[in-house]
N, C-alpha and C positions, 0 to 999 in steps of 0.2 A: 910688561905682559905677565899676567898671573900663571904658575906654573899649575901642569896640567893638573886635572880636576883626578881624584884617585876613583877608583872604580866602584858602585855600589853593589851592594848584593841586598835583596828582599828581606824584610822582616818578616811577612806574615803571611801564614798558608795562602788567604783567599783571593783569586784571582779576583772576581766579582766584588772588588772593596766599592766601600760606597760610597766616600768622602775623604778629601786629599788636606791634610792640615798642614800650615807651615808655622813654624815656632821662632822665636829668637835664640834656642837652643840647640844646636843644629845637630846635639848627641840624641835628641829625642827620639826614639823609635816605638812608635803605635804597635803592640800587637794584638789588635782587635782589627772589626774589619773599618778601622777609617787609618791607611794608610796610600802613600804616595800611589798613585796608580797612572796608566795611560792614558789621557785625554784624547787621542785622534781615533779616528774610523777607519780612514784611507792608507794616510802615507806612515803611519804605525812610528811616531815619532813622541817624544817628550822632553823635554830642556829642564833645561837647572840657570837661574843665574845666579855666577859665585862673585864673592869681592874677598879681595885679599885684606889680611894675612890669612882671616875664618872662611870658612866656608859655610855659605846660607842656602840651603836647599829651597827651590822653588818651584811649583807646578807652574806650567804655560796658562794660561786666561788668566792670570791676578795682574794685580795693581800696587805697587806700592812707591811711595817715596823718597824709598831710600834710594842714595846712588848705587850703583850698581858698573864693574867695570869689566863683566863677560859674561857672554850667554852661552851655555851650553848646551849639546841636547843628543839623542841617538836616535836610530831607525833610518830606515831606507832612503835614500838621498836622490834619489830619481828627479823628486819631484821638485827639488831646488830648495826646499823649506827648511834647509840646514843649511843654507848658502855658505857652502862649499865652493863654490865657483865650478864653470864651465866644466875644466877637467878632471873634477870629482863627481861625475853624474852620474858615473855607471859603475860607479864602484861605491860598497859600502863598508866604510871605515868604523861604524861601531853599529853593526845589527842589532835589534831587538833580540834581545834571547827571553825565549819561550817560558811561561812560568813553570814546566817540568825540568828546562835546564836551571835554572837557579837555585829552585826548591828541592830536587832529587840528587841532581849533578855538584850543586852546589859550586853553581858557575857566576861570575860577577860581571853586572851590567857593565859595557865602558862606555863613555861619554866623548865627545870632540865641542870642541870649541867652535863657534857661528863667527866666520868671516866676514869683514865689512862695520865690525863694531870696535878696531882695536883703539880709537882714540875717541871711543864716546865712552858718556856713564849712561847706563840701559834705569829706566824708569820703571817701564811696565813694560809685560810681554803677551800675546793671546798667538796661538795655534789653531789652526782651519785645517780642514780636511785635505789640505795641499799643498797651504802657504802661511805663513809665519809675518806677524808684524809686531815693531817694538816701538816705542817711545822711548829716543835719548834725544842728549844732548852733548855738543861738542866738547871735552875737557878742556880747552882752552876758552871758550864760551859760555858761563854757566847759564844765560839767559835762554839763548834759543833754544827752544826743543823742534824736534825732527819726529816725524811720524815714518818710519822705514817698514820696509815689507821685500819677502824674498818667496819665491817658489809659485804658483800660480795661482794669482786673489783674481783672476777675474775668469777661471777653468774649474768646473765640474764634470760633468761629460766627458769629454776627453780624457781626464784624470780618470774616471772611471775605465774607460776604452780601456787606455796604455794600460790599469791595471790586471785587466784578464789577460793580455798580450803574454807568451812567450817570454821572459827574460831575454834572450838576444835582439828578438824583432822590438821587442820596448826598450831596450838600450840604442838601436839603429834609431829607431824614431826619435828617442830623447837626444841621441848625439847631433843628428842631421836635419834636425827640424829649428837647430839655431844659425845664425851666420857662424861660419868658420873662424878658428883664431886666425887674427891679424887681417880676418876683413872688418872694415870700421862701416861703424854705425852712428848715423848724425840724422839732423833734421830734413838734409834735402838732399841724405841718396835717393839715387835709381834706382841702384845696379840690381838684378833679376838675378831668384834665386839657381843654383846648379838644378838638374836633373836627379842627384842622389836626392838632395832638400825636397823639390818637390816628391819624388814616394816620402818620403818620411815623414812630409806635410800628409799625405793622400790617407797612409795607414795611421795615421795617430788622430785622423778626424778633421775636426775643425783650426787646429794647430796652423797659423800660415808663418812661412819663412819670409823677415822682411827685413831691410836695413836701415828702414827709417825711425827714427828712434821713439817717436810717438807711438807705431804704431807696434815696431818690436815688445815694447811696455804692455800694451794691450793680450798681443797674442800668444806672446812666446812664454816659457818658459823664464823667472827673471831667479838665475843662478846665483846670486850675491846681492845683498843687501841694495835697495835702491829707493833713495827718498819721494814720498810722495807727499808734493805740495797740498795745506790746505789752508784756507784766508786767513787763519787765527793761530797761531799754536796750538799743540794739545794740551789740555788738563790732564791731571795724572789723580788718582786717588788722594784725600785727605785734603787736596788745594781750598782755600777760603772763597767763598762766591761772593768777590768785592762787588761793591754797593753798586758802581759804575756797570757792571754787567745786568742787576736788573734791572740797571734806565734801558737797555740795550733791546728789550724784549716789552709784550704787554703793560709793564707795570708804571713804563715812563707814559701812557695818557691815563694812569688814574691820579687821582689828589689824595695826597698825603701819603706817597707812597717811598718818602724815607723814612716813612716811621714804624713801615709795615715790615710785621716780624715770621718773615716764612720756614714754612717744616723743616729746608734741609739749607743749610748752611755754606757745606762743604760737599766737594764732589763724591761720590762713590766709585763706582767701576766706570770706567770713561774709554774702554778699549776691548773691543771685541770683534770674535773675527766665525764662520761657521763656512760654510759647504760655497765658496765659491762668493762669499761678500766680506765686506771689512765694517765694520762701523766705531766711529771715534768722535768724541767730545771736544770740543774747541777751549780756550781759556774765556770764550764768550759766551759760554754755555750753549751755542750752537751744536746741533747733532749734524755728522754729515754722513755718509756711504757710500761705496760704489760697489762694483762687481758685478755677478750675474740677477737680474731683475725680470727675467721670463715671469714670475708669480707676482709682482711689484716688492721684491725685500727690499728693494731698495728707496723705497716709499717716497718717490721724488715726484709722483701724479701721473707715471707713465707707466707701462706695459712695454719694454724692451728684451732685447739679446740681454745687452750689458749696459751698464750704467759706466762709462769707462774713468772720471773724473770722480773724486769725492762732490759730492752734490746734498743740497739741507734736505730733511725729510717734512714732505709735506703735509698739512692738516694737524700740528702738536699742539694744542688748543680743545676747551672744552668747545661744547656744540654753543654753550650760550655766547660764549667770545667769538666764534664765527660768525654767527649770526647777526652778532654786531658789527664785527667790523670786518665782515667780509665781502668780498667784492663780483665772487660768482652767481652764478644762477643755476637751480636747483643738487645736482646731484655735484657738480664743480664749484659750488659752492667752496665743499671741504676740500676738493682733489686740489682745487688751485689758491688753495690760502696757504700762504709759502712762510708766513710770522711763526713767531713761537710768545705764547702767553709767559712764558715763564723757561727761566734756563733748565737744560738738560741735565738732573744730575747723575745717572744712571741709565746704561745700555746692556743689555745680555742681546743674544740671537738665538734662535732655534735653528733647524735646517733650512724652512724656506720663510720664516718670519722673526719679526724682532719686537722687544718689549721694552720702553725707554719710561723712565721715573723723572717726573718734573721739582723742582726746588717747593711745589705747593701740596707736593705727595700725589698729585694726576698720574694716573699708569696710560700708555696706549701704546695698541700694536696694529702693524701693520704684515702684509703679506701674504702667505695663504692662510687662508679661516676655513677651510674646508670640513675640517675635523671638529671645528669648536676653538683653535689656536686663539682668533681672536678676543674671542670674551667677549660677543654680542647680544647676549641671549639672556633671557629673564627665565626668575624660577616661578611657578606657580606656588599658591597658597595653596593648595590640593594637591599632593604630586598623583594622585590618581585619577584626572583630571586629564581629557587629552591634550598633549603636549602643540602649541602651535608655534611655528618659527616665528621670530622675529624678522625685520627688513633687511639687520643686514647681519642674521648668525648664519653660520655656514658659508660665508663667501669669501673671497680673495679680492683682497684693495691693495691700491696701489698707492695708497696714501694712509697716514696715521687714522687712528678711532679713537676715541675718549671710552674707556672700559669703566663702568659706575655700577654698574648694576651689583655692587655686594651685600648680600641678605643678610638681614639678624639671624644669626644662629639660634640665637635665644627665646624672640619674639611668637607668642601664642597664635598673636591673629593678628590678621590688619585690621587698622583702625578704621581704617575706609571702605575695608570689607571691599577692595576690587579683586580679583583674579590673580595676582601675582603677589608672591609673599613679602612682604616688609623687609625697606633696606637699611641699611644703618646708616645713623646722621651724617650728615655732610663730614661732621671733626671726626667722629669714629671711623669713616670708610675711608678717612686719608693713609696713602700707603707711605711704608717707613722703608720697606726689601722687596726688591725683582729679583726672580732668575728665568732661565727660561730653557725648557727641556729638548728636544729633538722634534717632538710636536705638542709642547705644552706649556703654558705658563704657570707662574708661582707668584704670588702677592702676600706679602704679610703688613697688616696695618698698622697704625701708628698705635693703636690701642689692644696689638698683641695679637691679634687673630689672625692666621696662616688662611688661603685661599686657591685655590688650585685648579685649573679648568683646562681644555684641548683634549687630545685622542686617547680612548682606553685610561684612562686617569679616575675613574669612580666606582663602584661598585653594581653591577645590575641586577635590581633587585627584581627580575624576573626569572632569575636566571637558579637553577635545581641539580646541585650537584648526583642526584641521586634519578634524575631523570636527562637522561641525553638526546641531547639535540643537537645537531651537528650545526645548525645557524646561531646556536645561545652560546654564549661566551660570560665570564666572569665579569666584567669590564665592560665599562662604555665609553661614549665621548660626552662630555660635557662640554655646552657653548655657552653658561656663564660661570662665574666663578663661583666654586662648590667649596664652602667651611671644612677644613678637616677637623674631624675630631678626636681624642686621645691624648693631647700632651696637658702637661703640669701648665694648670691656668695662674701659677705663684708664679712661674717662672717665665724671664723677659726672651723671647725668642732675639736674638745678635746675628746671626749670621745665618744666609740661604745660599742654597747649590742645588742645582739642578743636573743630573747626568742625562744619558739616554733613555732611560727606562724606570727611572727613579729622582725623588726630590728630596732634600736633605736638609736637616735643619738642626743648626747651632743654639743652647740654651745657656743660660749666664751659669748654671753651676758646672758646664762644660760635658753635658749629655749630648748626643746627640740620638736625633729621633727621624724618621722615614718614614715614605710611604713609595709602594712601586715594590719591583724587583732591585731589592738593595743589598741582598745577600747572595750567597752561595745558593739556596732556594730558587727555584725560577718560577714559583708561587707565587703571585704578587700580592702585595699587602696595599690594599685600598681602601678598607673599611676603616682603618683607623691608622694613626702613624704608630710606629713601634722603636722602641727605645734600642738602638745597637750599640750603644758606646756608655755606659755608664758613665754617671761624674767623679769626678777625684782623678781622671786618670790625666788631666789635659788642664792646665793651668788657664784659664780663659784670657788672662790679662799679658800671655805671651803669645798667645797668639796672632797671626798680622793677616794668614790667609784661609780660605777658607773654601774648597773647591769638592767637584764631584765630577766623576767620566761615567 
């Protein structure tokens, strides 16, 4: 067991940093604003995993793999996602400290180590707004990997509830809303919870106390590391996408299709986790999910509570391979085409939607589109021109979309002279980076052009700072994907992040550039991206992650 991890103390004034970099130098300290920051909303939590003898700092949502033989992390422990076990739930052994204590007080973050992982090596790790999931595998095993998860992946609401609660009344709910120690928990108990259990079921909501272990998993609170099964092992970043996984998928009925040479080779980010879902990548480039699926995030062709099992997402496939080989009729057509054209190499999530990258550069999202999340929408070749929806911009599916509509930024007129502006070619629109923001996606293509669409993400250009209107706002939604403009067209965009209110983007001489509220400013920068990290400060070729809160 590696000894404890020493305490950190902040580098840099800006609480509002914009982008979390991790090095293979673990003395590196950022003092601009792209340094370590908090990824959670909720349960105000952040992890490190360290390997001994060094210590490698790590933000939660990355991917890498390297072995890895402990995970650490701080913040409130309520909600199980420091699996601490049972009887550390109401006690917090390394609080979040405030960035006025650190910066003023000059007070040092402490860390605790995540229970449940002492004989694994940890792969990759992502953080949810409650609950925490890792990919390892057993040190004794180096084959199998294990998809593990601790604190509440299938609770939003509730998490919400217990967090207005009182401290005592939300410690009495979190203590008594599980079985008690030394009552056991198996597949075919009965036994009925106590009276205390039930109030503590009653005031913490939808919470039920049970001992059957199926459905304990579902409802409760899961205080310590617990594996969840899924058909395939996970992929982890950087794994090769062997030839035998594209027989697996669409590619085994076309001809000549060991000689066909696709965009992405090797996995990307294969593990993510947002407000109440999990989403992870198979070693068969299968996408699965579970969690809460009320908006369809879980995009398995249904409208549910929960999605309680990891389950594949449905509709990953362009419209023309559906309609080849698909077996619904009209609008189930897509909901119930369960294949996948081509393996998954990348997954990010928003709060109530997600954005997955196929091995042929296809992007689609599924969940709520209400805002424009999903990128359904076309732009006109006149944007003064009134604006008419699309069939399916603005809505919430319960299954994947095929996202295409990206415009030549460049392009004068169409050639065709219809109504909507010019897209770029099939090779050009193919995507190379996903990320995906709180209510907003991000695309950058294979041919360098960054792309950005969903709620408040554009500039409205009706909008007069010098004439007030209390309904005009700076900002709009956008429902397809909107070209940014402003970065260096010499330089290869390498690495995207998306936080809550901002999207971030990595350049090869090691700039980075934004767009959103990415600063200490609560100004947001929509019009153009703007450079906050000059280059020369950040070696690109050590770097392994690349994140944003």
């Amino acid at each position: 067991s590696p000894s404890p991890i020493p305490r950190q103390t902040a580098t840099t004034p800006s609480q509002h940093t914009a982008s979390a970099l991790r090095t293979r130098q673990p003395r590196l300290r950022l003092r601009q604003p792209a340094a370590t920051i908090n990824l959670t909303n909720t349960s105000s939590m952040s992890f490190l995993l360290h390997r001994t003898p060094r210590m490698i700092r790590r933000q939660v949502s990355t991917t890498n793999r390297r072995h890895m033989s402990a995970v650490y992390g701080y913040g409130a422990q309520w909600t199980g996602a420091l699996s601490r076990g049972r009887d550390n739930l109401i006690t917090d052994e390394a609080p979040e400290l405030s960035p006025e204590e650190i910066q003023q007080l000059g007070e040092s973050q402490r860390m605790i180590q995540l229970k449940g992982l002492d004989e694994m090596n940890c792969l990759a790790a992502s953080v949810g707004w409650g609950h925490t999931a890792i990919i390892a595998k057993d040190k004794d095993n180096n084959e199998r990997r294990k998809l593990m998860v601790c604190g509440r992946p299938h609770d939003f609401q509730t998490l919400m509830r217990l967090r207005r609660l009182p401290p005592f009344i939300r410690d009495f709910c979190v203590q008594y809303s599980l079985p008690l120690e030394g009552e056991e928990i198996d597949d075919d108990s009965t036994k009925e919870p106590s009276m205390l259990q039930r109030i503590a079921s009653f005031l913490a909501g939808e919470n039920e106390v049970t001992f059957n272990e199926h459905e304990y998993r579902r409802h409760s609170n899961i205080p310590r590391m617990l594996e969840i099964k899924i058909p395939s092992e996970p992929a982890v970043e950087g794994d090769p996408i062997g030839t035998e996984v594209f027989g697996l998928h669409g590619r085994k009925n076309t001809e000549n299709s060991s000689k066909h040479q696709p965009l992405h080779t090797r996995y990307q980010n294969t593990l993510a986790t947002s407000a109440g879902t999990t989403a992870v990548i198979s070693k068969t480039g299968t996408l699965y999910m579970f969690g809460l699926n009320q908006r369809g995030q879980c995009g398995n062709g249904t409208f549910s509570p929960n999605v309680w099992n990891p389950s594949p997402i449905h509709g990953l496939a362009s419209k023309r391979y559906i309609l080849d080989h698909g077996t619904g009729i009209g609008e189930n057509l897509f909901k119930e085409f369960k294949e996948q054209e081509n393996p998954i190499v990348s997954v990010t999530l928003g709060l109530q939607h997600g954005i997955a990258l196929d091995s042929e550069g296809q992007v689609f999202c599924w969940g709520k589109g209400e805002r424009g999340q999903l990128g359904q929408g076309r732009r006109l070749a006149d944007d003064a021109q009134e604006q008419h929806d699309e069939p399916n911009e603005n809505r919430t599916f319960e299954h994947a979309l095929h996202v295409e509509n990206f415009y030549d930024p460049y392009a004068t007129a169409s050639e065709k002279e219809d109504i909507f502006a010019p897209l770029l070619s099939p090779s050009d629109s193919k995507i190379g980076l996903i990320s995906a923001g709180m209510n907003f996606s991000l695309a950058v293509t294979s041919s360098n052009l960054p792309y950005i669409w969903g709620k408040n993400c554009v500039p409205n250009p009706s909008f007069s700072a010098s004439e007030f209107n209390i309904r005009s706002k700076p900002v709009e939604d956008s429902a397809y994907p909107r070209y940014i403009p402003g970065l260096p067209t010499n330089l290869q965009i390498i690495k995207v992040a998306c936080g809550t209110h901002h999207a971030a983007m990595l350049l090869e001489d090691g700039s980075i550039w934004a767009v959103g509220v990415a600063t200490d400013s609560p100004v947001p920068m929509w019009d153009e991206a703007v450079e906050i990290l000059s280059p020369g400060i950040v070696d690109t070729s050590e770097i392994i992650t690349f994140q944003a809160g």
